[in-house]
C-alpha positions in Angstrom: 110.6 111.0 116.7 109.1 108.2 115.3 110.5 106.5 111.4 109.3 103.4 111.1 105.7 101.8 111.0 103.9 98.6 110.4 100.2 98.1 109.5 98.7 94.5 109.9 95.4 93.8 108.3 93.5 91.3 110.0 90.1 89.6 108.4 88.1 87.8 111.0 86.8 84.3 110.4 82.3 84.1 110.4 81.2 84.5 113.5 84.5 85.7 115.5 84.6 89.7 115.1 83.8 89.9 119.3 86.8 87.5 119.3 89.4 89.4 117.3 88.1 93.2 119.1 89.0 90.9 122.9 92.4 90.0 121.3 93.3 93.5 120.3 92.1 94.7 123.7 94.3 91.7 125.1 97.8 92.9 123.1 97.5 96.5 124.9 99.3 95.4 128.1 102.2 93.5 126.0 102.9 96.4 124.0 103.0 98.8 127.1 106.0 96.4 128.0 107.7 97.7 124.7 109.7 100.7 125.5 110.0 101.3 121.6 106.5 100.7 120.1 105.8 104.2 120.8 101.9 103.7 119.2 99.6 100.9 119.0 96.3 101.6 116.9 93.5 98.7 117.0 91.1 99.4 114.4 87.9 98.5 112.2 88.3 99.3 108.4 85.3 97.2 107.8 82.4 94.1 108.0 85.1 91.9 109.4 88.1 93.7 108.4 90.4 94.7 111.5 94.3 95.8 111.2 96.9 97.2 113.5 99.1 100.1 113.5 102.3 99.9 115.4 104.9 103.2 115.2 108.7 102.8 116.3 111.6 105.2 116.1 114.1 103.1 114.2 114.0 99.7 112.8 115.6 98.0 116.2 112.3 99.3 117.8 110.8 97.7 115.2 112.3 94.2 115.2 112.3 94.3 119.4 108.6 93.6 118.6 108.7 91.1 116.4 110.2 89.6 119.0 108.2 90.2 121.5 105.0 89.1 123.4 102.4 90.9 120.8 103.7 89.6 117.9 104.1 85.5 119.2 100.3 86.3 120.8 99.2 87.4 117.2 101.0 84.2 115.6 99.3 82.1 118.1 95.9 83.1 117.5 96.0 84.0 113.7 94.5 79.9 112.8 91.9 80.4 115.3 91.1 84.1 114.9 91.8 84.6 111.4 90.6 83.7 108.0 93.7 84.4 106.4 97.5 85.1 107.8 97.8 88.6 108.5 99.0 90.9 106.1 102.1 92.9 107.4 103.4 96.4 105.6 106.3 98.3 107.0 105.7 101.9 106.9 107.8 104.7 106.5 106.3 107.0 108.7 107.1 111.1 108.0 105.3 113.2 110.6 103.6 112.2 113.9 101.8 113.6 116.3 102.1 111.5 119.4 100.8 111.8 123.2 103.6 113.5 125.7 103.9 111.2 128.9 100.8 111.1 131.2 
C-alpha cells in the first residue's frame, strides 16, 4: 500500500524539451534502485510543461529518495534543464492501483 506522494512540476527552458524527455528517460534506472518508490510517472502537462510523480508507502520511502541518486541527478541538472527550480508537492495519496511484480 502506498501513502505518500510527490509531484514535481518541471518547465523546460526554449529550446530544451528533447533534453528534459532524455533526462526523465535517464532517472528510470536510479529509481529502479529504490526499493520504496513503488511508482515513477514522467509526464507532459503541456508546451514545455513536464512534472514527475513519485508514490512511496511511508514517508521513510519517501525521504530514502530524497536522498538518493534521482533526486541529486534532478538538482544537478535543474540550472541547465530548467527555467525555473522545480516545484515539489507532497501528496497524500488514498487509493492506488499499482502493477503486481513482473
Amino acid at each position: 500500500m502506498v501513502s505518500k506522494g510527490l509531484l514535481i512540476r518541471l518547465h523546460a527552458q526554449p529550446g530544451r524539451d528533447a533534453d528534459v524527455v532524455a533526462f526523465l528517460e535517464s532517472v528510470i534506472p536510479l529509481v529502479d534502485a529504490e526499493p520504496a518508490t513503488t511508482a515513477l510517472l514522467a509526464v507532459r502537462f503541456g508546451p514545455s510543461e513536464y512534472g514527475i510523480i513519485n508514490a512511496f508507502p511511508d514517508d521513510t520511502g519517501m525521504q530514502a529518495h530524497f536522498a538518493g541518486h534521482a533526486a541529486a541527478g534532478l538538482s544537478e541538472q535543474a540550472a541547465n534543464l530548467f527555467a525555473a527550480p522545480p516545484a515539489i508537492e507532497p501528496l497524500e495519496i488514498l487509493a492506488s492501483k499499482l502493477p503486481g511484480p513482473m
